[in-house]
C-alpha positions in Angstrom: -55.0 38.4 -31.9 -55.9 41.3 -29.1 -58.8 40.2 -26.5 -61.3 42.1 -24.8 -59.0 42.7 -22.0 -55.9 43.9 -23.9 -58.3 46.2 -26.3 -59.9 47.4 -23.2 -56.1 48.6 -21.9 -55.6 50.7 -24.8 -58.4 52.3 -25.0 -57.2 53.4 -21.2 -54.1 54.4 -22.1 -55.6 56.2 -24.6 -58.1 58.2 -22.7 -54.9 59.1 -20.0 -53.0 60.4 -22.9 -55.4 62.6 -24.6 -56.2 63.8 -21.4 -52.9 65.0 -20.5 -52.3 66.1 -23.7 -55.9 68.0 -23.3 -54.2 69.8 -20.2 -57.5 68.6 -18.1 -55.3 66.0 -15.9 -54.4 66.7 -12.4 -51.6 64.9 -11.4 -51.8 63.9 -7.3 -48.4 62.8 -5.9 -48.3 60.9 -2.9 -45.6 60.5 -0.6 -45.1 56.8 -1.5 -43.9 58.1 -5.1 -40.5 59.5 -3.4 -37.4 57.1 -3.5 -33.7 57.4 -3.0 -32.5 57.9 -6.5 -29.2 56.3 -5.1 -31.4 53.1 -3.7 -32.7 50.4 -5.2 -35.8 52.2 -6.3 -38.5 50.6 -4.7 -38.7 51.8 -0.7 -40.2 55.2 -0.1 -38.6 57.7 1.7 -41.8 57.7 3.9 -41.0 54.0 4.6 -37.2 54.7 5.4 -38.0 57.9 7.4 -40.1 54.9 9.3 -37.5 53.1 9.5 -35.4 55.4 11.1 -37.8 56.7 13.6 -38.4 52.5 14.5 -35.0 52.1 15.3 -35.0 55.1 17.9 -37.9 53.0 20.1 -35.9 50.0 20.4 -38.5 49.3 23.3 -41.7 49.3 21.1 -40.1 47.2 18.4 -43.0 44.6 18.4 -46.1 47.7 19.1 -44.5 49.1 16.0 -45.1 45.5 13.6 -47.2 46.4 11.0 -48.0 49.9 11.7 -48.0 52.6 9.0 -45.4 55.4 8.5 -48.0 58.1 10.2 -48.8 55.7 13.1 -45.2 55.2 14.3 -44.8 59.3 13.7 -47.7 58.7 16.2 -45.8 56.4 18.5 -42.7 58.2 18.3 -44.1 61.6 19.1 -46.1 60.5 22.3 -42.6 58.7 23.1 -40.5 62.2 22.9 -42.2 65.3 21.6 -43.7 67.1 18.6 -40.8 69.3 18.4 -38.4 66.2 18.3 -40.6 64.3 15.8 -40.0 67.4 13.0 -36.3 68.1 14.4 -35.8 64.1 13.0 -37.8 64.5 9.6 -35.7 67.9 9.2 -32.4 65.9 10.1 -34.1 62.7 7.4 -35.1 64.8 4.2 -32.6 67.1 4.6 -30.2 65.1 2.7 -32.8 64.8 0.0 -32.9 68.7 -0.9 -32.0 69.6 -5.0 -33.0 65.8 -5.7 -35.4 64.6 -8.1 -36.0 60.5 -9.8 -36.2 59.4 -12.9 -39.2 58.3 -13.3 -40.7 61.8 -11.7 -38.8 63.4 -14.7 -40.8 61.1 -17.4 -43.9 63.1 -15.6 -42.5 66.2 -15.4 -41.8 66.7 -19.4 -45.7 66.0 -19.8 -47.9 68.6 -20.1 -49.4 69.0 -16.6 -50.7 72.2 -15.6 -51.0 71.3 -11.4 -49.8 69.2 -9.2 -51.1 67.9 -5.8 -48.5 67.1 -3.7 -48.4 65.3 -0.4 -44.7 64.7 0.1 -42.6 66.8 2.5 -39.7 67.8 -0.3 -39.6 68.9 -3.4 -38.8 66.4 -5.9 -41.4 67.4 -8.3 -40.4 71.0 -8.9 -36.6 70.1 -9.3 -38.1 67.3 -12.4 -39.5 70.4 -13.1 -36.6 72.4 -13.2 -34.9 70.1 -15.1 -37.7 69.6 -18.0 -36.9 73.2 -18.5 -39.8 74.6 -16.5 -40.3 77.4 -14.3 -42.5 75.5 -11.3 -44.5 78.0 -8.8 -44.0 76.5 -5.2 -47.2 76.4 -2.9 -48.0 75.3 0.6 -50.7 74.7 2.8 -50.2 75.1 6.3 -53.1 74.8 8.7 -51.9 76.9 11.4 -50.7 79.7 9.4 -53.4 82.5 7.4 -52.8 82.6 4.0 -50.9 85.2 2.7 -50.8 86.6 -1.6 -52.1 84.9 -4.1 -51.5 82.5 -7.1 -50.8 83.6 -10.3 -52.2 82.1 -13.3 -50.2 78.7 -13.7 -49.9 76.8 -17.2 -47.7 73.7 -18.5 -44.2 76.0 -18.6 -45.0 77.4 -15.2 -47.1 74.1 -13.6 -48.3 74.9 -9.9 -47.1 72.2 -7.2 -49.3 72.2 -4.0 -47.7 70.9 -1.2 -50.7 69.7 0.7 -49.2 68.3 3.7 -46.8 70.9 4.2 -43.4 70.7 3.3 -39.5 70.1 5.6 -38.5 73.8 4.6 -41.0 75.1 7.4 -41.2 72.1 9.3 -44.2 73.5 11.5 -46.3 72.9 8.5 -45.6 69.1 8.0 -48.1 66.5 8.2 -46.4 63.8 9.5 -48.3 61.8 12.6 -51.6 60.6 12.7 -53.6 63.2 14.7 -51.5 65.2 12.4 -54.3 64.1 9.0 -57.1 64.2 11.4 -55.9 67.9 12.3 -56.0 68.7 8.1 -58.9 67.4 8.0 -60.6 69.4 10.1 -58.9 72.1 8.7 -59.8 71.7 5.1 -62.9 70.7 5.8 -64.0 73.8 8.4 -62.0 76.2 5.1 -59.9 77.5 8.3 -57.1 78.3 6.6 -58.6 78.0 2.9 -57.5 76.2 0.3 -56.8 78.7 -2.7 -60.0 79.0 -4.3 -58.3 78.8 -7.8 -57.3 75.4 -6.7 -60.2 73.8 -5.4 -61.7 75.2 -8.5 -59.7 72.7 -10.4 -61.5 69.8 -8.9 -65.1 70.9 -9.2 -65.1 72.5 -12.9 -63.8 70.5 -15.7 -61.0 73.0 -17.4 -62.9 72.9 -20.4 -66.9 73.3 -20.7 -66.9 69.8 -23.4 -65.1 67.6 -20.9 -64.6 66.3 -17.8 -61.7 66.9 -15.5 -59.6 63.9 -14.7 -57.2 62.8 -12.2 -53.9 60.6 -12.0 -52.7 59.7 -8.5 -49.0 58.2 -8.6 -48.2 57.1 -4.9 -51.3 58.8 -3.1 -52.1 55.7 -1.3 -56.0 55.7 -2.2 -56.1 52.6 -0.6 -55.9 54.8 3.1 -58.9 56.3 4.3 -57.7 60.0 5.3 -56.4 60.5 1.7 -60.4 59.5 0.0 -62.0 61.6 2.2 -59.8 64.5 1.8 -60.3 64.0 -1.7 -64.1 63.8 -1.4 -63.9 67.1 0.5 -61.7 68.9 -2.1 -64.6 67.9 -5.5 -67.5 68.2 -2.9 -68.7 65.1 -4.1 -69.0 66.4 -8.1 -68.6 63.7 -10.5 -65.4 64.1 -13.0 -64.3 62.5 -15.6 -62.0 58.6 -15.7 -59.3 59.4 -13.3 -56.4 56.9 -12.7 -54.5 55.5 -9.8 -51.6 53.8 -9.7 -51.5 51.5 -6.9 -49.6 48.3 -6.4 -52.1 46.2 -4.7 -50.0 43.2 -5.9 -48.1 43.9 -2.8 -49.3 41.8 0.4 -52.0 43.5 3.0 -53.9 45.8 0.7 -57.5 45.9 -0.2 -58.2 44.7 -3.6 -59.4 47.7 -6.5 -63.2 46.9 -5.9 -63.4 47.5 -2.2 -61.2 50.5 -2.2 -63.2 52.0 -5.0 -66.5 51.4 -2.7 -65.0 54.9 -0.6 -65.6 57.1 -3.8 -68.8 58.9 -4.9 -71.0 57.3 -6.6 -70.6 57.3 -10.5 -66.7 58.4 -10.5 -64.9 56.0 -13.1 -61.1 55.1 -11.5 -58.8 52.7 -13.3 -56.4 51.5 -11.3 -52.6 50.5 -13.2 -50.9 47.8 -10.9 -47.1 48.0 -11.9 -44.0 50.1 -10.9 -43.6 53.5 -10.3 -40.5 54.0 -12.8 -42.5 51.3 -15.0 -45.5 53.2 -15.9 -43.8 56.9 -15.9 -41.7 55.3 -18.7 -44.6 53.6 -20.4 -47.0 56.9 -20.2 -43.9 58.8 -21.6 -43.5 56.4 -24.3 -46.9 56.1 -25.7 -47.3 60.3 -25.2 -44.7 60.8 -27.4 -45.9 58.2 -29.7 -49.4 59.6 -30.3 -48.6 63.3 -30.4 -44.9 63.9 -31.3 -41.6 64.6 -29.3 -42.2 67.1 -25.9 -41.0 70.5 -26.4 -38.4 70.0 -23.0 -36.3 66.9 -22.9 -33.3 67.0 -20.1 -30.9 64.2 -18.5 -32.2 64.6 -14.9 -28.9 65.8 -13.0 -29.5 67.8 -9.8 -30.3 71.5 -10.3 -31.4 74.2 -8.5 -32.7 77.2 -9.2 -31.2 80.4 -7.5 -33.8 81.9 -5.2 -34.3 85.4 -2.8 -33.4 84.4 0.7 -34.6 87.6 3.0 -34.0 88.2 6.8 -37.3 88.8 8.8 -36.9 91.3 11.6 -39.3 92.2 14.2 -40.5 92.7 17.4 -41.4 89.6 19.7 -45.1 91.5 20.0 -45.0 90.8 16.1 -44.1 87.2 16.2 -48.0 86.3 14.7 -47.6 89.4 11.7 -43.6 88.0 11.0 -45.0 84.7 10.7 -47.7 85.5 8.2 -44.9 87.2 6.5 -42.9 84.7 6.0 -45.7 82.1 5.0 -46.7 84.1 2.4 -43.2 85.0 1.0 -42.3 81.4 0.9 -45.5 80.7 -1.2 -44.0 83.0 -3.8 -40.6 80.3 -3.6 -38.4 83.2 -1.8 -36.4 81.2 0.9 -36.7 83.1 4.4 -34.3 83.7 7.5 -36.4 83.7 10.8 -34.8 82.9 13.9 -37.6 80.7 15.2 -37.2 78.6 12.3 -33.2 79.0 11.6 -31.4 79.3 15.1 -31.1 75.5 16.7 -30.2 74.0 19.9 -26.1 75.2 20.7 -26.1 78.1 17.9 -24.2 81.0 19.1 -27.2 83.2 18.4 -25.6 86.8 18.1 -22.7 85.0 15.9 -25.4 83.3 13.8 -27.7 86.4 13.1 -24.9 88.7 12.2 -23.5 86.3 10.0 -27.1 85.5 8.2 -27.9 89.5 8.1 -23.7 90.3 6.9 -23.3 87.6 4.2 -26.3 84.7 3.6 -29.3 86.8 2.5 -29.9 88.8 -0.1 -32.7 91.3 1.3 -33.6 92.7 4.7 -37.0 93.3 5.9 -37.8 95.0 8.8 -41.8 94.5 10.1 -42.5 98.0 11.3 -45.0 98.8 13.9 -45.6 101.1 16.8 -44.2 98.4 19.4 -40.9 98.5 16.9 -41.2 102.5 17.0 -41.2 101.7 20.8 -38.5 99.6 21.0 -35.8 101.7 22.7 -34.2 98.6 24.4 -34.6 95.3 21.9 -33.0 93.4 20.1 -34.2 94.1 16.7 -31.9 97.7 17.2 -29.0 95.2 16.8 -30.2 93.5 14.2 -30.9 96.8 12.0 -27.5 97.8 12.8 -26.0 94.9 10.7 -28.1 95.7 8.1 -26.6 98.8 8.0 -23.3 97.7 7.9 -24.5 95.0 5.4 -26.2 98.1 3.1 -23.1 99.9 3.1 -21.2 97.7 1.1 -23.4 96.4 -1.6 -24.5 98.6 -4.7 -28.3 97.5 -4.9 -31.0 98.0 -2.3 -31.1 96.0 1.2 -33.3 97.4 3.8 -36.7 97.1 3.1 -39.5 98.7 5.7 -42.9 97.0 5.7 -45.3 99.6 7.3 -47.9 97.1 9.0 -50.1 99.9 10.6 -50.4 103.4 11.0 -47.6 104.4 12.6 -45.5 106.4 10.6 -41.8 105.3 9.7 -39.0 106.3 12.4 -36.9 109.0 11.2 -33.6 107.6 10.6 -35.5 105.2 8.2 -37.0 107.8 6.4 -35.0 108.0 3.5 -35.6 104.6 2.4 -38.0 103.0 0.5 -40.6 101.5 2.1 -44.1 99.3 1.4 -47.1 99.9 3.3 -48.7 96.2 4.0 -51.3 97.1 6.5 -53.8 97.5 4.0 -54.0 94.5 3.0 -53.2 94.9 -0.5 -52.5 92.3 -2.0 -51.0 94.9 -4.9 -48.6 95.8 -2.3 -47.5 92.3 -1.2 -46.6 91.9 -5.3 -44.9 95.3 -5.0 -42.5 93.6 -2.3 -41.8 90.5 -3.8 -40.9 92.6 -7.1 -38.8 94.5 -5.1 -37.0 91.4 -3.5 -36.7 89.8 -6.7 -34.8 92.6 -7.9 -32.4 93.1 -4.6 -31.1 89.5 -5.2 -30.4 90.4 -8.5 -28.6 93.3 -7.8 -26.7 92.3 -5.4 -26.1 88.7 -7.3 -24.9 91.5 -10.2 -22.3 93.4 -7.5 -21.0 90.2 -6.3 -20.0 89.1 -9.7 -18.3 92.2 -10.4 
């Protein structure tokens, strides 16, 4: 015979389920929701990235006890530098790239249309992938303008948000302390924005007879910069039963009623204390049980996607407009060569530019201005030079001018095809990405034959 507490479950589960099923369910990842899929499946990358960083302050060993992942990021950056901190969380999560977990694969084949992600690599949009979906890849980056826009998203082509950054531009990683307080104060003074079609998810329900509702798998509600962040993003607008998923079995925690004392008033959170792989399998199960078999159904092997990779050439005077660039290209999941980001400590830099330009990218932009017009004597010349060589020998399109004011295009560049971006259009930004889209299929096309 079921009691109270058992029927009280089901109805739970329930309500998750026809949520998701609804498409009204935002799905908020936290970074404690990333293993090793080769591990034992219950330390977090964010705890072995830790772990790592510990074991380079052999003299803070005991100042480290009990401290949280973003506190010794803390500890370790005031030891060395900021630039050393992001050069070790490259070096960590590199070897992590093109891989996804089981259990994040039992998520990915439900039908959620975003996803709120606060882990630095992409585990989510390779489940994705491998569910048979066509993920669009989003960052925030609080030092950075945004740049384009976002595209209608659905449950074929689900949005992933990478709040906190993510390693592929490692200058937009949240990763110490000051770090959150720094997001904060970003989100929170809208300098940069978070899309407006985003935010819009948190404070309108998705349909007008019921409530939005949230599931947070590894978010860590239980730490303070994470609820108010969240209390920031729904502006303190009630939705409907959201669910965490936090294992406050585990030693040191606050118990369910004192964490749930940090959200508004009236919010209804039920909080599932089990496993990770545990309740992604169980939420799988009873999904397919109330409504029939999912339309994409994969073994989870690694894939990856082939994307655009593009060289970004410009004048040092143009650093800020190159980096705007190449935020906003990387939004649209187009990988990007910059040499602030790509060159590293004991490359042979002429080697490794002419190599990038003559055989790893598929695309050349050049960032046009009148200090490139100017440029009689810069280094840019010899990049552009390569590209020629590089144009020369591939059937399809390669140099692409972006006309970022009024100056009007050199004259040995005349002849090719160039976007005017000065304007702002956001048309025009579309237009390039389009275009780009096209070159690495051309030239993917030339290579194979």
């Amino acid at each position: 015979m079921s009691t109270e507490a058992d029927l009280s479950r089901q109805i739970e589960w329930d309500e998750l389920v026809y949520s998701i099923y609804e498409q009204d369910c935002i799905l908020m990842l936290g970074p404690e929701a990333l293993v090793d899929p080769q591990g034992d499946g219950t330390t977090s990358l964010a705890d072995l990235f830790s772990l790592e960083l510990s074991n380079k302050l052999p003299d803070d060993q005991q100042r480290l006890t009990g401290l949280n992942p973003s506190q010794v990021a803390q500890v370790f950056k005031s030891r060395n530098s900021e630039r050393a901190l992001r050069l070790a969380a490259e070096d960590f999560y590199r070897q992590y790239l093109g891989k996804t977990s089981a259990a994040l694969g039992d998520l990915a084949n439900l039908p959620f249309r975003l996803v709120i992600d606060t882990t630095p690599i992409r585990y989510m949009e390779n489940a994705f992938i491998s569910a048979g979906k066509k993920p669009i890849f989003l960052r925030y980056y609080m030092k950075s303008a945004p740049w384009g826009s976002i595209d209608d998203f659905d449950v074929d082509n689900p949005l992933v948000y990478h709040l906190y950054g993510d390693v592929e531009e490692t200058k937009s990683l949240v990763i110490a302390e000051n770090d959150y307080v720094d997001l904060l104060v970003s989100v929170i003074s809208e300098n940069p924005p978070i899309p407006t079609r985003i935010v819009n998810e948190f404070r309108q329900p998705n349909k007008s007879y019921r409530d939005s509702s949230m599931l947070f798998v590894g978010f860590g509600l239980r730490h303070l910069s994470l609820r108010i962040l969240l209390h920031v993003l729904s502006k303190g607008t009630s939705t409907g039963k959201s669910y965490a998923l936090e294992q406050f079995s585990q030693g040191g925690v606050p118990d369910p009623e004192t964490t749930k004392l940090f959200f508004q008033q009236g919010q209804q959170i039920v909080f599932l204390d089990m496993s990770l792989a545990q309740f992604a399998k169980q939420l799988r199960s009873k999904y397919i049980s109330r409504f029939g078999d999912l339309p994409h159904t994969s073994s989870f092997v690694e894939k990856r996607v082939p994307k655009p990779k593009i060289f970004i050439s410009y004048c040092r005077e143009n650093e800020v407009l190159a980096d705007q660039l190449r935020s906003g290209l990387q939004s649209e999941d187009i990988d990007v060569w910059i040499d602030v980001n790509d060159i590293r400590g004991g490359d042979a830099f002429d080697s490794t530019i002419e190599e990038a330009i003559l055989k790893d990218v598929d695309c050349f932009l050049l960032v046009h201005t009148k200090e490139f017009v100017k440029a009689n004597d810069s280094y840019v010349n010899k990049e552009l030079v390569w590209a020629k060589q590089r144009a020369e020998r591939i059937r399809g399109a390669f140099i692409i001018p972006l006309l970022m004011d009024e100056e009007e295009i050199l004259w040995s560049l005349n002849k090719l095809h160039a976007i005017d971006l000065h304007s702002g259009s956001n048309d025009a930004f579309k237009r390039l990405v389009k275009d780009i889209r096209r070159c690495e299929q051309e030239n993917r096309k030339s290579v194979n034959d």
